[in-house]
C-alpha positions, 0 to 999 in steps of 0.5 A: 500500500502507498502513502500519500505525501503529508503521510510520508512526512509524518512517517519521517517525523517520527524517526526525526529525518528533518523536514520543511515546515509543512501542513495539510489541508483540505480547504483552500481556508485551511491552506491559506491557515497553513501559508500565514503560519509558514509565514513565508513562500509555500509550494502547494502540492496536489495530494494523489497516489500518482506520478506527474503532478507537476506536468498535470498543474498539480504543483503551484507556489505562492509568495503570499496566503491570498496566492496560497489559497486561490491556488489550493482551490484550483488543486482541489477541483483537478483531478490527475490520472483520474484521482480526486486530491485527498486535499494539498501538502502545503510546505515551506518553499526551501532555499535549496544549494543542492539536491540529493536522493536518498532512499531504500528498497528491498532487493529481490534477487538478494533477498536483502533491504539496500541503501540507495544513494545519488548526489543527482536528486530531484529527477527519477533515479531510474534516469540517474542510474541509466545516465550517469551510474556513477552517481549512485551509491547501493549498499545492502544491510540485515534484515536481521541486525539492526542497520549499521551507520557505517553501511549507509556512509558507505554507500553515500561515499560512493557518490564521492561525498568527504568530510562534513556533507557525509557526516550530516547525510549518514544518520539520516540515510541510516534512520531512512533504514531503521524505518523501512525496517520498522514499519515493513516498507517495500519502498522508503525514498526522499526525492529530493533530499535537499541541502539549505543554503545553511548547511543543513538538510532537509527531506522536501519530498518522501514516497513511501510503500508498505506491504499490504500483509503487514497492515495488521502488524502496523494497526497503531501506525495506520490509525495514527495517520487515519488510513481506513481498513477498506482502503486498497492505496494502491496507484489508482482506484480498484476497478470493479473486476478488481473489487469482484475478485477481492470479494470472490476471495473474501466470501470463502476461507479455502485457498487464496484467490490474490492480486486480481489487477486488470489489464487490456488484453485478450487472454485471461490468467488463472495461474498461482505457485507463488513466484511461478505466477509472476514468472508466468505473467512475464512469460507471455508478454515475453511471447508477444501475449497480452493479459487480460488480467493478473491473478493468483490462486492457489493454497488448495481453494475451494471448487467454487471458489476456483469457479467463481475466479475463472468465470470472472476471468471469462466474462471479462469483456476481449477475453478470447481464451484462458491459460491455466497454469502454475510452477509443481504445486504442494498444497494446491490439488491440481484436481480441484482446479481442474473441476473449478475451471471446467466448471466455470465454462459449463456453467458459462455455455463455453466447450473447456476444450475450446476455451481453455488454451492451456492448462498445465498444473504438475503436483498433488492428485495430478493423475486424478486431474488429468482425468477429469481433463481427458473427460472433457478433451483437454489438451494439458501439459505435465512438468515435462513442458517448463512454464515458459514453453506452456505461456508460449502454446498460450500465446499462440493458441489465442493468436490463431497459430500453433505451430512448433508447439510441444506435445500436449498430453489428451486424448488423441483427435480421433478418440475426442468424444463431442462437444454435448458427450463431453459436457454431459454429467458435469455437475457429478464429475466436477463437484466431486 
């Protein structure tokens, strides 16, 4: 889940990262308030979960509170990326003499929390790091012992950084870890993290992210800034097949149905296996496939609710053919995903065989799973066929074309009963 703006500040401030004056407000009298308090110029922010507030007017400053306000009622009213502001950050306007980045993320391939550090702030560092990489600083830390400063000062050294600026910048850098630690941030930045014309620093903007999963774990934070139980904070507003699939979940203990995010495409995903989801999803874009949605399910579900996911998936408007498919599953009986997914073409009126592009589970009750794919005259692949190869036959079953396709196992042509055959006592075969 993501922060807003004036959230991140508050998040600094309880592990004492200095930041600029600053108030939020939800009326333009509220932020003209705030600009007589600063007692100076402000910048007044647009306080949405998306990128390019500046570009989309969501970004003014005002020399007195009169401008203030006049310019926080403009922001109120726009919306940016289709989000209503949830009100405006009114903050200081700082006398910047230089500008850093100062951040932390979680590195997926270490499995370890590491220290970002440019001394090229106030751009993205995706374009630091691709135009000027020696500008960068990295530095992995414990997830175990707690952050050591001499980490941070490495890697903030690595910038070229000496002699006072690096003693100044170091607890900060090393505090920005003590939280992403404590409060299970996926993300923790400061862009820019600025230097005054004083000689101090000062965080003049923060983005923070948090795992959705630690939300229990963080209860006295989350209250402490406000943040709703039924809020999602994700980048935009959940779309109502978003909503559905939450609710799919939500209705039935057994198994997970997880992550159910929207795409454009023509071709709808039932997969799961935990990083074998993702490996999938990258799979077929990677064949030139385009998604129709992103979902996870697994933890041995429910026929019904394996039901339910799928025909979500199927009704979804553009979806021409689905792809079943998972990494060697434990805990996750192929069986019961088989008769959920063929349940939900019966009960939609769709031929499984014609529908289903590929179906291709490896792991507990397989053999029993396959069987119930041969009644219906499946084409599936076994753990002979890799995950990328089985996003491939996907891909171009959708597309029209299956040439070079590797070998499925089903019933030979010749020997596939029809269509009303196949589909007759389905509710005894798929309720099991």
């Amino acid at each position: 889940m993501r922060f807003f703006e004036y959230e991140s500040r508050r998040i600094l401030e309880r592990e004492r990262i200095p930041i600029t004056q600053s108030g939020h407000a939800e009326t333009p009298e509220e932020a003209r308030k705030i600009a007589e308090d600063v007692g100076g110029p402000v910048v007044i922010k647009s306080q949405v979960l998306a990128g390019g507030r500046m570009k989309a007017g969501g970004v003014k400053f005002a020399d007195t509170p009169e401008e203030c306000e006049a310019h926080a009622r403009d922001i109120l009213a726009l919306e940016i990326n289709g989000q209503v502001p949830r009100g405006v950050l009114v903050a200081a306007k700082a006398q910047i003499a230089h500008e850093y980045y100062a951040g932390v993320i979680y590195d997926g391939v270490r499995k370890l929390p590491t220290f970002v550090f440019s001394d090229m702030g106030g751009i993205d560092i995706e374009e630091v790091a691709e135009t000027h990489p020696d500008h960068i600083g990295r530095g992995h830390f414990s997830t175990v012992l707690p952050p050591m400063d001499f980490r941070a000062k490495d890697a903030i050294a690595q910038t070229g950084l000496t002699g006072r600026e690096l003693t100044r910048l170091t607890p900060i850098l090393s505090a920005l870890a003590r939280l992403f630690a404590t409060y299970d941030m996926t993300l923790a930045e400061i862009n820019p993290l600025v230097k005054l014309e004083d000689g101090s620093f000062v965080a003049v903007d923060a983005h923070m992210e948090m795992e959705n999963e630690a939300r229990p774990r963080q209860k006295a934070l989350l209250t402490e800034l406000g943040v709703g139980e039924d809020e999602t904070r994700e980048a935009r507003e959940a779309t109502p097949f978003e909503i559905e699939g939450e609710r799919i979940d939500s209705v039935d203990h057994r198994g997970v149905a997880g992550n159910v995010t929207e795409f454009d495409g023509n071709l709808g995903l039932v997969i799961g296996a935990g990083g074998g989801s993702l490996t999938l999803f990258d799979a077929v874009r990677h064949h030139g496939g385009n998604p129709a949605n992103y979902c996870e399910i697994g933890g041995n579900p429910s026929v019904s609710k394996a039901a339910n996911l799928t025909k979500l998936v199927l009704q979804k408007p553009g979806v021409e053919k689905i792809a079943v498919m998972m990494s060697t599953v434990s805990n996750t009986r192929v069986d019961i995903v088989a008769r959920g997914v063929i349940k939900a073409c019966v009960e939609l009126g769709f031929d499984p065989a014609e529908k289903i592009a590929v179906f291709r589970i490896p792991g507990a009750w397989e053999e029993e799973g396959f069987k119930i794919l041969d009644r219906y005259g499946l084409e599936y692949a076994d753990r002979s066929v890799s995950m990328h190869e089985a996003a491939r036959i996907a891909v171009e079953k959708v597309s029209g074309g299956s040439d070079g396709a590797a070998p499925l196992r089903g019933e030979e042509p010749g020997a596939e009963k029809p269509p009303t055959e196949r589909l007759s006592g389905a509710d005894e075969v798929l309720e099991g």
